[in-house]
C-alpha positions in Angstrom: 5.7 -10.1 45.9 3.9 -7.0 46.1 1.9 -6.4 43.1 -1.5 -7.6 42.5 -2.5 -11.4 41.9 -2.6 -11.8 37.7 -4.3 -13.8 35.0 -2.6 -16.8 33.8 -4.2 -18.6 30.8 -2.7 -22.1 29.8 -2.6 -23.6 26.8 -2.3 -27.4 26.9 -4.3 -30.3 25.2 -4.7 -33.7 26.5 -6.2 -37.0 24.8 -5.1 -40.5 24.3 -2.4 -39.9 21.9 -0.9 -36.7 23.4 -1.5 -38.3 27.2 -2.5 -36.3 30.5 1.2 -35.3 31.3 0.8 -31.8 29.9 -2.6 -30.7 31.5 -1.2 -32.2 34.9 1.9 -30.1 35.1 -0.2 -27.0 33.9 -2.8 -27.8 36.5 0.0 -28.1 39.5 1.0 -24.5 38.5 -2.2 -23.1 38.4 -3.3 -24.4 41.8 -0.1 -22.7 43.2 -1.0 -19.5 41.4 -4.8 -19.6 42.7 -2.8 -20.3 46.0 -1.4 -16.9 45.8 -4.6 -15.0 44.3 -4.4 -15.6 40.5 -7.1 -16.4 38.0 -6.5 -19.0 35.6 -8.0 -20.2 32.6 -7.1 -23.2 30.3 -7.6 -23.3 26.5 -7.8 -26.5 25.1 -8.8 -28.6 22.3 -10.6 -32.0 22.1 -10.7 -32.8 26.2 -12.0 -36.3 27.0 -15.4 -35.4 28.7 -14.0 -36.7 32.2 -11.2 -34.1 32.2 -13.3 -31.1 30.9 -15.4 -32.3 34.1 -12.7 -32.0 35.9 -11.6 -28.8 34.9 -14.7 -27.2 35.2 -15.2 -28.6 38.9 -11.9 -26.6 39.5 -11.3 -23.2 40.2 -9.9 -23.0 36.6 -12.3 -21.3 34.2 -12.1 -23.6 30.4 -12.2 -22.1 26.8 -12.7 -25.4 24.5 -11.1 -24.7 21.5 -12.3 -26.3 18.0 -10.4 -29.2 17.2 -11.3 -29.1 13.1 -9.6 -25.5 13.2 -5.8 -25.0 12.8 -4.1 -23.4 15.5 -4.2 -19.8 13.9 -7.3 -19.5 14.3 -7.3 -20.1 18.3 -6.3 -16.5 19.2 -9.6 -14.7 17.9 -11.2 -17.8 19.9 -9.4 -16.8 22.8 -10.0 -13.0 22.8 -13.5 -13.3 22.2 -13.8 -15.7 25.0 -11.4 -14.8 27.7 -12.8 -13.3 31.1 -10.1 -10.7 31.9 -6.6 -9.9 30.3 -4.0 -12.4 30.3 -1.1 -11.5 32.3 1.2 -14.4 31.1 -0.3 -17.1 28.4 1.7 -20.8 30.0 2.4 -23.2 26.4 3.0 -26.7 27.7 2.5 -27.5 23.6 4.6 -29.2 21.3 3.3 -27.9 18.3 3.1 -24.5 18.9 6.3 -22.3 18.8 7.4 -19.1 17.8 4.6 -18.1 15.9 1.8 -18.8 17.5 3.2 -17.4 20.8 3.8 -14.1 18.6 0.5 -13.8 17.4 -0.9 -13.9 21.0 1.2 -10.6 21.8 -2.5 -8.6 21.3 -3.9 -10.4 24.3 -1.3 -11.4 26.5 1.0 -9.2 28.4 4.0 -12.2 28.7 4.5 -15.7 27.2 6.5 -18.9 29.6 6.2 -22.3 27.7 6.6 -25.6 29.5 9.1 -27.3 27.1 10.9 -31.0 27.2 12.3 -30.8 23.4 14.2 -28.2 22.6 13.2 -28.5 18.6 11.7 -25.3 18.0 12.2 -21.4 18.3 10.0 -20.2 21.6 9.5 -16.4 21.6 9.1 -16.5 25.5 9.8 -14.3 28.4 10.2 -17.7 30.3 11.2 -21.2 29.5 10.8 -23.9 31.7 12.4 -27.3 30.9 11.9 -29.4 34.3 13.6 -32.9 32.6 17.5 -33.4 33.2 20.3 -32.5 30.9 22.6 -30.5 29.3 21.0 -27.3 30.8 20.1 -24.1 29.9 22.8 -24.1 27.0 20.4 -26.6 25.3 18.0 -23.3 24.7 21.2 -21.2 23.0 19.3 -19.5 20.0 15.9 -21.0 20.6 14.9 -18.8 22.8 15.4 -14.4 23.3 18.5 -13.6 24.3 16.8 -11.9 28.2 14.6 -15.1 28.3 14.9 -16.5 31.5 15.4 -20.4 31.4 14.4 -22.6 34.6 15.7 -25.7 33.8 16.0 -29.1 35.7 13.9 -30.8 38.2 14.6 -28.7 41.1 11.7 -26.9 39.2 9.7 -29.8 38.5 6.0 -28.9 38.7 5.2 -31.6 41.6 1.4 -31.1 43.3 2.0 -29.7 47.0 0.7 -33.0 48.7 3.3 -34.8 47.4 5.8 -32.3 48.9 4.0 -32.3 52.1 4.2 -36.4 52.4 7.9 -36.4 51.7 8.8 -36.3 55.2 6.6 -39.2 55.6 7.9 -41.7 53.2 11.0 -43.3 52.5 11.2 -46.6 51.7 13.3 -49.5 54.3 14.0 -52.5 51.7 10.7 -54.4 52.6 8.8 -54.7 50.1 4.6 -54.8 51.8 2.7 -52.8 48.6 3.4 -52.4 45.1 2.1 -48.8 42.6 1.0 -49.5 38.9 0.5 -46.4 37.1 2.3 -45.9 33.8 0.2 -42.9 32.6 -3.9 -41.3 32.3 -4.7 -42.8 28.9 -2.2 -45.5 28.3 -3.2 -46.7 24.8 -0.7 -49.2 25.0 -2.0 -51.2 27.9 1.4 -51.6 29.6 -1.0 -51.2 32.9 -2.5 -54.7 32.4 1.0 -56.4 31.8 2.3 -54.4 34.5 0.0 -55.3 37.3 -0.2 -59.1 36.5 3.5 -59.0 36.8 3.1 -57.4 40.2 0.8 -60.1 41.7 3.8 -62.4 41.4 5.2 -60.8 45.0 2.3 -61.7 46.8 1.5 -58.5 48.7 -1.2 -55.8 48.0 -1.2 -53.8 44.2 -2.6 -50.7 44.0 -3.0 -49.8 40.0 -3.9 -46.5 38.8 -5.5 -45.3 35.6 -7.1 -42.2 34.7 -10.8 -42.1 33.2 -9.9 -42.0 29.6 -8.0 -44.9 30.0 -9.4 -47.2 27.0 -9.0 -50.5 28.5 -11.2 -49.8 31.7 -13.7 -52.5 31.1 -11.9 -55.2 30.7 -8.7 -54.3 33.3 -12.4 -53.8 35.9 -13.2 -57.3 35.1 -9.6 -59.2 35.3 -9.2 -56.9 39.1 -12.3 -58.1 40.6 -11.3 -61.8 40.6 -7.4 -60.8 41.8 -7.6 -60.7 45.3 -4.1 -59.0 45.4 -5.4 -56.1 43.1 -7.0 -52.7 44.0 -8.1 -50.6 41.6 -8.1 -47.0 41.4 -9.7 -44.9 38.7 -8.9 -40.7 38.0 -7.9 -40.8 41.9 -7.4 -38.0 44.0 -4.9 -39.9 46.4 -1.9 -40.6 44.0 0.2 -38.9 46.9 -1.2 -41.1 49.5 -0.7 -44.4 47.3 2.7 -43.2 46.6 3.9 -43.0 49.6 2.5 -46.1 51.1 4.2 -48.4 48.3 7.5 -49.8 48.0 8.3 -50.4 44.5 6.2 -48.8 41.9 6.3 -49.6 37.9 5.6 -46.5 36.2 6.8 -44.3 32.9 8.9 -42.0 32.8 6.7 -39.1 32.5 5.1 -35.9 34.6 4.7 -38.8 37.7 8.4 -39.3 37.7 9.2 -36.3 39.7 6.2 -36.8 42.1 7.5 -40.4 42.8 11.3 -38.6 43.4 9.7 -36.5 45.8 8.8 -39.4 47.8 12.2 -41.5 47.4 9.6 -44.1 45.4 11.8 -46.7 43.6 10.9 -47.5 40.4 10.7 -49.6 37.2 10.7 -47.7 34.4 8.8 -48.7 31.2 9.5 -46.2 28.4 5.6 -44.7 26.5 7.4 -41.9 24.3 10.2 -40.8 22.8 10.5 -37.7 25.1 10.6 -40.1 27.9 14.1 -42.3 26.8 16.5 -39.2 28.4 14.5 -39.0 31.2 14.5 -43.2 31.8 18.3 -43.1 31.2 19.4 -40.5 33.7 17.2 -42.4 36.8 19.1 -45.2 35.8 22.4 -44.0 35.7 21.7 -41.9 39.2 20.8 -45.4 40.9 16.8 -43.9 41.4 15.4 -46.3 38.9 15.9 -49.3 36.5 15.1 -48.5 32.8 13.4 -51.4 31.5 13.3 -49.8 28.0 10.5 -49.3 25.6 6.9 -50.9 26.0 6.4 -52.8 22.9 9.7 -54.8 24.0 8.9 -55.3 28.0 6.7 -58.4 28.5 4.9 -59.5 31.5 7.5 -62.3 32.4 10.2 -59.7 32.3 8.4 -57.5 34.6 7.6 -60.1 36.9 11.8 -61.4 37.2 12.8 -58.1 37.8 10.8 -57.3 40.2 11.2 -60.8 42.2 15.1 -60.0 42.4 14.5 -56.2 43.2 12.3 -57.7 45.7 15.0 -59.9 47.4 17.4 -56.7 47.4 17.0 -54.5 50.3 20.1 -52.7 50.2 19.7 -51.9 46.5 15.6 -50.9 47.3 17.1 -48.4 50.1 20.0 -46.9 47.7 17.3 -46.4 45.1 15.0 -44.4 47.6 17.6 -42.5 48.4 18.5 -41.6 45.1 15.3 -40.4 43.7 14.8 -38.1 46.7 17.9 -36.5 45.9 16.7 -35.9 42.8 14.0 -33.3 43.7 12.4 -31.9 46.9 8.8 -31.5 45.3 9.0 -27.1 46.1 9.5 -26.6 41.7 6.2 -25.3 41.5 6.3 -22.8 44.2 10.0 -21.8 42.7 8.4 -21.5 39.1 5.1 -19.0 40.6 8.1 -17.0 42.3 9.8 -16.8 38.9 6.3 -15.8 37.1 5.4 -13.0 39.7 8.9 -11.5 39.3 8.7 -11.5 36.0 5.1 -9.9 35.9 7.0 -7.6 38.6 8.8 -5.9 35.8 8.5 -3.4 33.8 10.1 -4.2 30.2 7.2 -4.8 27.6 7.0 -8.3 26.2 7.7 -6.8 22.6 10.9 -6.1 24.1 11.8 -9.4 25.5 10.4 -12.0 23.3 11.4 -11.8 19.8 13.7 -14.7 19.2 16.5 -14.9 16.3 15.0 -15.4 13.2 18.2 -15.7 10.8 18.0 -19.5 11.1 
């Protein structure tokens, strides 16, 4: 592209109840867009203290927004506080829509949200749905008619070093090293169940959590007498892990695509209600077994399914093979070639995003 490098700011919040899937994806396209000269900023409200850390370590400037106000109030926030115009405000957001993303038309130039529901009017230039489904149809009259709609996970926002392991994984029906990571926060505690059903193999467990996870105390405890177990807190090498393992037990959330990349089988335990499409097309594809929602997956069930997946190489192999059909781990550089044409043209956002408003 030839024009000069933008301004992205992203709006995304991330806590134990709303989980880290949001900020992740947001964060994988912002790195790409710093890749290619960009400024980005994120606006968010209520950060765990670890992650605001984080963000601020990062090349990303942070405006923390006030969680007691309502979200109307965020754009005078936003103007007062941004660096430089916005060149295209990102919503990965479930509760903002139409409205909202109106209002910011005094300080940014074009509006993209991050969507998996397809419940709400967006008044977008550009939608991005990375789940599978019905496609872009799903968006007929939730969106401007000139939107532009990226949808599936050929666009899935997967961090590059994922991508850049894929030639180095695939998985060969042994099974030498299990993954644990169902999500950041994980309020449920699915992680502990999970991993004790893992030592049942008898080979080494890496577990992941992220540092807001709740249960840390007590999961740091039960690890250090399991031989079997090592633990791995807010890590930095969840592509390295990932491609080392063999079977991994995970959600189906933001890390699904990441573990596709690398052909990582998986059982999936379902967190959210966003998550039950996403579980049953793995399954149907052969990349995954669904195991259904976490309040109704114990430990023993974990442990029998993965004893028999265990003792099925054939099915291990067609299962690798299957998730790395799925995606090739390139969406975010796909998505940043979308954005830059888009800020590439010339047609004001006033233009482009004003949805239909007759229903």
């Amino acid at each position: 592209m030839s024009h000069a490098p933008g301004h992205a700011l992203f709006r995304a919040d991330a806590s134990a109840d709303v989980g880290t899937g949001h900020l992740v994806r947001c964060r994988t396209l912002a790195a790409e867009l710093e890749h290619r000269g960009w400024t980005t900023t994120l606006a968010s409200r209520d950060l765990p203290r670890e992650l605001a850390r984080s963000v601020r370590g990062s090349e990303m400037a942070l405006i923390e927004l006030d969680a007691a106000s309502g979200l109307e109030a965020e754009h005078a926030v936003i103007t007062k506080m941004v660096a430089r115009p916005v060149t295209v405000a990102v919503v990965d957001h479930y509760g903002i829509g139409a409205e909202w993303q109106r209002a910011a038309v005094g300080w940014a130039e074009r509006m993209m949200a991050i969507d998996d529901l397809a419940d709400r009017f967006q008044a977008v230039d550009l939608l991005l749905n990375q789940n599978p489904g019905p496609g872009p149809a799903r968006y007929r009259g939730l969106v401007p008619p000139a939107a532009r709609i990226l949808d599936g996970p050929t666009y899935a926002l997967v961090r590059p070093e994922f991508a850049a392991m894929r030639l180095r994984a695939g998985h060969h029906g042994a099974v030498g090293r299990i993954l644990v990571f169902l999500s950041g926060t994980d309020p449920h505690d699915v992680t502990r169940r999970a991993a004790e059903a893992a030592t049942a193999i008898g080979v080494p467990v890496d577990v992941v959590v992220g540092a807001a996870y709740p249960f840390l105390a007590a999961l740091q405890a039960w690890a250090a007498d399991e031989p079997l177990i090592e633990l791995h807190v807010e890590t930095r090498d969840m592509a390295a892990l990932m491609a080392r393992a063999d079977i991994s037990i995970g959600a189906p959330g933001s890390a699904t695509w990441e573990r596709c990349t690398l052909g990582l089988p998986t059982l999936l335990v379902t967190l959210a209600d966003n998550q039950v499409a996403i579980a049953r097309h793995l399954a149907e594809v052969g990349a995954a077994l669904d195991l259904g929602w976490h309040s109704e997956v114990t430990t023993a069930e974990l442990e029998d399914v993965l004893i028999a997946l265990a003792a099925d190489p054939a099915r291990l192999r067609a299962m690798s093979e299957a998730a790395a059909r799925i995606t090739d781990g390139q969406g975010a550089v796909r998505v940043a070639d979308e954005l830059e044409r888009l800020v590439a043209t010339a047609r004001p956002r006033s233009d482009a995003a004003r949805p239909d408003d007759r229903r």
